[in-house]
C-alpha positions, 0 to 999 in steps of 0.5 A, a space after each residue: 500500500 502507498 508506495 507513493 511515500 516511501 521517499 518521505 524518511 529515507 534517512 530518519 531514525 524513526 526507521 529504526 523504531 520498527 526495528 528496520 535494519 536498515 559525447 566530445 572528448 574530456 575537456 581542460 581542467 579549469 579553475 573552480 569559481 569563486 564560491 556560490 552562496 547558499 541563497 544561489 544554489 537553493 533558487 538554481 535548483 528551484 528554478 531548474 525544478 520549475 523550468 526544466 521540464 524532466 527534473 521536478 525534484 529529489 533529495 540526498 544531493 551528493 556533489 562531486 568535481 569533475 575533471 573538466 570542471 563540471 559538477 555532478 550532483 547525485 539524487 536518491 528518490 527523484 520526481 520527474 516532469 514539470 509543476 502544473 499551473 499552481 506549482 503543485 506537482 502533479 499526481 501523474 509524476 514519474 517517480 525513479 529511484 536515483 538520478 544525476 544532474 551535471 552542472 556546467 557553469 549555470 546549465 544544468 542537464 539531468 541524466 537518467 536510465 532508460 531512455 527519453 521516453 521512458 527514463 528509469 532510475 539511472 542506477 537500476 536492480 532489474 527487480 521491482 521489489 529491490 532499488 538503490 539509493 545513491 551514496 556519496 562518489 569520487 572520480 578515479 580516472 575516467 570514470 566516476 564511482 558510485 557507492 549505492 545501497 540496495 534496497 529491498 521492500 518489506 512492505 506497503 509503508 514509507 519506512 517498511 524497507 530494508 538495507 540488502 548490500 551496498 554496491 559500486 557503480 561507474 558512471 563513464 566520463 564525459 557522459 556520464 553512462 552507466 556501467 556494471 554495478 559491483 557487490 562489494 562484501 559489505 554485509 547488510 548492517 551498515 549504508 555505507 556511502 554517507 560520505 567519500 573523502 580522500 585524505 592523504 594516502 587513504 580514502 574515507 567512506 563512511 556509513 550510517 548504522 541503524 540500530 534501536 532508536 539510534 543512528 550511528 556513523 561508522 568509518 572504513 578506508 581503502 589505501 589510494 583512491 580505487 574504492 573497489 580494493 580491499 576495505 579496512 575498518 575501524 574498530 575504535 583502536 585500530 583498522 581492521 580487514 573484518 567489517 564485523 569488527 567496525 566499531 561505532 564513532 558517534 550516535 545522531 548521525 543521519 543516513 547520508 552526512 558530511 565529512 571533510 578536513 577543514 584547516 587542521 580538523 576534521 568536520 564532521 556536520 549532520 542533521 541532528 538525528 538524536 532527535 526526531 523531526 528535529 530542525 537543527 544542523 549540527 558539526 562535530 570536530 575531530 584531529 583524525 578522521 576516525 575521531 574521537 568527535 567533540 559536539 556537537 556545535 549547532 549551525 542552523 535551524 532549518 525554517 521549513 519546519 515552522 511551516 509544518 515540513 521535515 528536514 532530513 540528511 545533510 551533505 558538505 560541499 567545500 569546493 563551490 563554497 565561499 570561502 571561510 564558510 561550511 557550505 551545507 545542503 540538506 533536504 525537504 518534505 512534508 508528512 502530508 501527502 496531499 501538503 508535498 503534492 500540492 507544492 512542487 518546491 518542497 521536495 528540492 534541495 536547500 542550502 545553508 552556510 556559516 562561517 568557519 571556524 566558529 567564534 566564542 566568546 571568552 567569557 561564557 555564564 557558569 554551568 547552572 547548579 542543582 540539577 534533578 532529573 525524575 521520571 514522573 510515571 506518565 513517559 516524561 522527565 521532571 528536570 529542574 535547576 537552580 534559576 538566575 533570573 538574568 540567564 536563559 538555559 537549555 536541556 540536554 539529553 543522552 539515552 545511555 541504554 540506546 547508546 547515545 554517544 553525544 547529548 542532544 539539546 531539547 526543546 524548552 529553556 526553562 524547568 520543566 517536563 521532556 517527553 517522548 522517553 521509552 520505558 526502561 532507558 537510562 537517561 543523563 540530562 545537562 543544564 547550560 545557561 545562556 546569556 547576549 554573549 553565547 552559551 556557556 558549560 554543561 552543568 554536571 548531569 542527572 541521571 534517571 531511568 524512564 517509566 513509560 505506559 503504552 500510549 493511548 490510542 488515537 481518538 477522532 480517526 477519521 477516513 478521507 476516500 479520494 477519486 483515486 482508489 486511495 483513503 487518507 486516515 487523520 487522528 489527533 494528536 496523542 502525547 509523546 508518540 509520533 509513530 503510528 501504524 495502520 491497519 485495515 480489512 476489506 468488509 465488501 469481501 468479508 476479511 476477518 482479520 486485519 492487514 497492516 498497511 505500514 507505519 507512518 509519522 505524523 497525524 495522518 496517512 494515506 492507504 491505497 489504491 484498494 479496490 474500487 467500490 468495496 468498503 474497508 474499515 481501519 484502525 490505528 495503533 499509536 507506538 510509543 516508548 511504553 510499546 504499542 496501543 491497542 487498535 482504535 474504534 475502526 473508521 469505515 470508508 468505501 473506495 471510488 476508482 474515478 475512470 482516468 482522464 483521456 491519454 493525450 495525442 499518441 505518437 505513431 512511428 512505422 517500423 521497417 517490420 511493419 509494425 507500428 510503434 506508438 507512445 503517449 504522455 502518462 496519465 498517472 502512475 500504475 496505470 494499463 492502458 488499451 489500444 485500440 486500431 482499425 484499418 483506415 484504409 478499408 474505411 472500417 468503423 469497429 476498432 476491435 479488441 483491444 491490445 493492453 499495455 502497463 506501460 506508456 508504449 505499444 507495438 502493434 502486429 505488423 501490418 499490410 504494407 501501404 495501407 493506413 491505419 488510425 490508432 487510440 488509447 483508453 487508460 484503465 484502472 479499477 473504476 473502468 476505462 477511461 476515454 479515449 485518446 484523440 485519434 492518430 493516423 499512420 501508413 504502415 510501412 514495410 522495408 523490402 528485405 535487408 540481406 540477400 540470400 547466400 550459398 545459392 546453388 544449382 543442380 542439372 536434372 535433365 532439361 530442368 535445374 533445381 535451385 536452393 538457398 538460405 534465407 531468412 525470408 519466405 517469398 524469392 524472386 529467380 533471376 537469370 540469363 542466357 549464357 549461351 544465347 549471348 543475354 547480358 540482362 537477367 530476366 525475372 521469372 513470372 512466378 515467385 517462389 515460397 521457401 527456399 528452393 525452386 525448380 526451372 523448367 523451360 530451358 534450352 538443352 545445353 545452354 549454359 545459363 546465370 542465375 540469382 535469388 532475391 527475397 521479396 515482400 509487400 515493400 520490395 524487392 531485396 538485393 540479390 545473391 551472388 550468381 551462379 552459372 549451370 549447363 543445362 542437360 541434352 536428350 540427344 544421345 551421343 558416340 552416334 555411329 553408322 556401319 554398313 552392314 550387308 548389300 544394302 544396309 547399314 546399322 545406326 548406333 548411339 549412347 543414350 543419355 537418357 531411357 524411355 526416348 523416342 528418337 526421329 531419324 534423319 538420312 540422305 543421299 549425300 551422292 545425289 544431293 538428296 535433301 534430309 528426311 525421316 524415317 516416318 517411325 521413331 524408333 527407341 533403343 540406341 540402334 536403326 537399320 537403314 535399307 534399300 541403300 544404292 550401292 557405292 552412294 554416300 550416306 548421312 545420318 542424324 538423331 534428332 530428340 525435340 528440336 535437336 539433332 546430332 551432328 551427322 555420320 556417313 556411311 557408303 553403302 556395299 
């Protein structure tokens, strides 16, 4: 169920609540600019979204240099398209997993998977149940490598997936191409990719660690800069081969963070993740890259959250940065799903930057005294301190039994009650006063542990049917929880048990598509630091499925098969469509049955070459179909065969020759000529012939003739195959000879060359001039008598077989 939002938490520590483990040549180096603000890069990626017409918006936003002084920013979750009229983002928006922008000076160009009419995660699983989020890269060579973890779905809700392994993928420079994506053995306990950094002989990649409550960022790194060689990790003394041995560094990291070497300390700056929905941005400072890290130092508080937002991950970019500053982007989103739909800006990089190193004041307000902490039996914590009137304060918090390795400041500055706690967790909290000259010294800490009571369940739940197939649930508010789950049955098919539709922050959530027509009841169970609720009164709701709008104008494209390929912009995600043909050039009316597609394409059968044929498309879901798309028209066309046909050869069989050949057509024109009769132009045969072989009757005995082989269809004739040269076989017998054989009589032989003849014979006397003539009897066999010849007289004979005749023999008659 709502696949939609699984973008919204990538990188929140509330995932772990539901105990998820989670073309032209390079160009010349030039040099860097001189910085872009904060305020330029977030209106560049606003403008971009609102402008480009493919980029719409996405989140991680890793930046790498690249050698020819581009820029590549690398995005997990990306939603493609254009805002509507409103800005909003339309319902029908491509959502891909993964994506990159390459930025030359202002311009910007998206680079995606698939192609441009169907463009798919540039990173891909080939498994719809599995995708990958990019980590952080470096360039090696002429390539750029990619860490990115793979995903896998465990469920229907935003936060319900899964770390499978981490992977190195390339991208090819100048164009950033795809290349093999490569396991690396890694296990499936940390997202390794928060961040790449090289650093001396060594290259850094670091990696967050979901666990408990908890994020936790973990360090490795591999000698040079080739991030598929051997791993070492650390284990929080030394560096080790075995990744089962990497040791935690600190807690409150989110999934992607930054780490860079700035002046002599390293950098470390993340959302602060100790806390959920939280709006600050922290940095904590180490002298090694693998710390001990010092913090945390609060940079920034997001103001997206005062609008209701979330803000998420944070990644470091010290190259465009201004110098003298952190410059630092971080992500945007809202619980609401129908809120982040509405705006198409929200979903988009922002940008912050401080000045770096901090100030601090010399003088500083002492640490405050007489701090108690005490668990109050309800799920929070009473602190309280000894007050000057004079001074503010802020609260922090460790959870020692999470294994928060840092405090984290709470909201609230003066003695009171801090919630959202979980049963049985030790906790510390801290005291700092503040004064116009900054913050000075945590007071000496208070410990306690937490009593916490499952939460209440949520009242007031009510269910919200769209058009769409989908219901959004809202409830209100119950104290310290901001985790719910969602559960429903199907009343119209009679399920008696309940089916979870997944986890979801916030105050509402939106479950679908179910099945149009049919009436569901939910309910919502409120997860808490005591544990679960019980399940709140059910909410009834039944499901309408509104028929989709009309696709717009397909486009038609005759291929040399005959085909037709067509493709249509996208109504909405998860929709099939129907296409409809008919034969325009018939004047038919019925449009048929259908072919049905999922996707934005179709192919058609191949069709009758010449004739035109119209085209519409019906999306489909399950209300129905919708209408049809405007009508579009296009001539089938059929290329003649590409290739000619090869190994022709030809056979005598008597007066006749059998031919054969391969090819991959059906249908063959023969070609041939007259050796013998002196032809220089091939002449086609009337009949053509099906499959691969053909027999020639109708030739002149012994003539000497040429022949080829073409294939042919409705769209032409192919090129023909290379020629071969046969004699054609005689009748006429051959060795004639004559004999006298007696006063008057001779004895005409011959070999036959063929049985079963009849044989006309010819004679005359030579002597008297006398002209040829026949014998009025054929004669078979291979012998003639003559009689009654004059003596002393000149014989000749001759056999004649159709319209051939040997060459003459003579005798002289006894």
């Amino acid at each position: 169920m709502r696949f939609g939002m699984r973008w919204l938490l990538a990188a929140w520590a509330v995932v772990a609540l539901l105990t998820v483990a989670a073309g032209a040549g390079p160009r010349a180096r030039v040099a860097e600019p001189a910085g872009m603000s904060a305020r330029e890069l977030t209106a560049m990626f606003q403008r971009y979204g609102d402008t480009s017409g493919d980029w719409l918006g996405a989140d991680r936003t890793a930046s790498v240099p690249l050698p020819d002084g581009r820029r590549l920013w690398l995005f997990s979750d990306t939603f493609l398209g254009r805002p509507g009229p409103g800005g909003d983002r339309p319902r029908s928006a491509s959502l891909i997993h993964n994506s990159a922008i390459v930025q030359d000076g202002d311009q910007l160009r998206t680079v995606t998977g698939g192609s441009p009419a169907r463009p798919a995660s540039l990173l891909s699983t080939g498994d719809n149940g599995e995708f990958h989020w990019i980590g952080d890269a470096s360039v090696l060579g002429d390539q750029v490598q990619v860490l990115t973890n793979r995903i896998r779905r465990t469920g229907p809700g935003p936060l319900d997936h899964t770390l499978a392994a981490t992977e190195l993928a390339t991208l090819t420079l100048p164009t950033m191409a795809a290349g093999r994506l490569r396991p690396l053995p890694l296990g499936d306990k940390v997202s390794w990719g928060s961040e790449v950094m090289t650093d001396g002989g060594h290259t850094y990649v670091y990696g967050s660690e979901a666990a408990g409550t908890m994020k936790f960022a973990h360090v490795a790194r591999v000698r040079g800069a080739d991030l598929g060689q051997p791993w070492e990790f650390w284990t929080g003394q030394a560096w080790s081969p075995r990744v089962d041995e990497s040791a935690r560094l600190l807690s409150g990291v989110g999934t992607s963070y930054g780490v860079r070497k700035v002046g002599d300390r390293y950098v470390l700056v993340t959302h602060e993740n100790n806390l959920m929905f939280s709006a600050d941005f922290v940095a904590y400072t180490a002298t090694t890259p693998a710390g001990p890290f010092e913090g945390p130092h609060y940079l920034f508080r997001a103001p997206e959250t005062d609008a209701g937002h979330i803000v998420y991950d944070a990644d470091l970019h010290l190259e465009p940065a201004r110098p003298g500053t952190l410059l630092v982007s971080y992500n945007v989103n809202d619980l609401d799903e129908a809120v982040a739909y509405a705006d198409a800006s929200i979903y988009r990089p922002r940008f912050f930057e401080v000045q770096w190193p901090l100030r601090q004041a010399r003088r500083l307000p002492a640490a405050p005294a007489g701090v108690n902490a005490t668990p109050d039996g309800s799920g929070t914590a009473r602190v309280s301190w000894d007050v000057d009137g004079d001074l503010s304060y802020r609260v922090y918090r460790r959870d020692v039994t999470a294994g928060q390795t840092h405090f984290v400041r709470l909201p609230g500055d003066a003695p009171g009650r801090f919630e959202f706690l979980t049963n049985g967790h030790r906790y510390e909290f801290g005291v700092t006063a503040v004064d116009k000259r900054g913050e000075g010294a945590m007071s000496p800490v208070a410990a306690m542990t937490a009593t916490v009571p499952p939460p209440p369940p949520p009242s007031t739940v009510r269910a919200e049917p769209d058009s769409a197939g989908k219901v959004t649930l809202h409830w209100a508010e119950v104290p310290f929880v901001q985790l719910f789950k969602i559960y429903y049955r199907d009343l119209t098919a009679g399920q008696r048990g309940r089916t979870g539709a997944g986890a979801y922050p916030g105050q509402s959530a939106t479950v679908g598509p179910l099945r149009h027509g049919h009436q569901y009841e939910f309910t919502v169970v409120a997860v808490g630091g005591g544990g679960d609720s019980v399940h709140s009164q059910g909410v009834r709701a039944t499901v309408v499925v509104a028929t989709p709008p009309a696709p717009g104008t397909p486009s038609a494209q005759p291929r040399p098969d005959g085909t037709v390929q067509l493709s249509w912009p996208p109504v909405a995600p998860g929709l099939a469509y129907k296409v409809y043909q008919r034969d325009a050039t018939a004047g038919a009316a019925d449009w048929g049955t259908p072919g049905i597609t999922r996707t934005t394409q179709f192919r058609s059968r191949p069709l009758e070459h010449g004739r035109e044929y119209e085209f519409v498309v019906a999306a489909v879901n399950d209300g129905g179909e919708g209408e049809r798309s405007p009508v579009v028209r296009v001539r089938a066309q059929l290329a003649p065969p590409g290739a000619a046909p090869t190994r022709l050869r030809a056979e005598p069989r008597g007066t006749a020759v059998e031919l054969t050949w391969r090819s991959g057509a059906t249908w063959h024109w023969i070609f041939r000529r007259d050796l013998t009769a002196g032809e220089r132009e091939f002449t086609r045969e009337e009949v053509g012939a099906q499959g691969h072989e053909a027999t020639l009757r109708n030739l002149v005995e012994g003539h000497e003739y040429e022949m080829t082989v073409a294939a042919f269809n409705p769209g032409g004739t192919g090129p023909q195959s290379g020629p071969v040269r046969v004699k054609v076989g005689s009748a006429l017998p051959t060795g004639l000879a004559v004999t006298a054989t007696g006063p008057g009589t001779a004895r005409l032989t011959w070999r036959e060359t063929r049985t079963e003849l009849l044989y006309r014979i010819e004679l005359r006397d030579a002597t008297t001039g006398e002209p040829w003539r026949a014998d009025p009897y054929p004669v078979d066999g291979n012998t003639y008598e003559a009689v009654l010849l004059t003596a002393g007289h000149r014989y000749e004979f001759r056999v004649r077989v159709n319209d051939l005749t040997t060459p003459p023999v003579a005798v002289v008659a006894r």
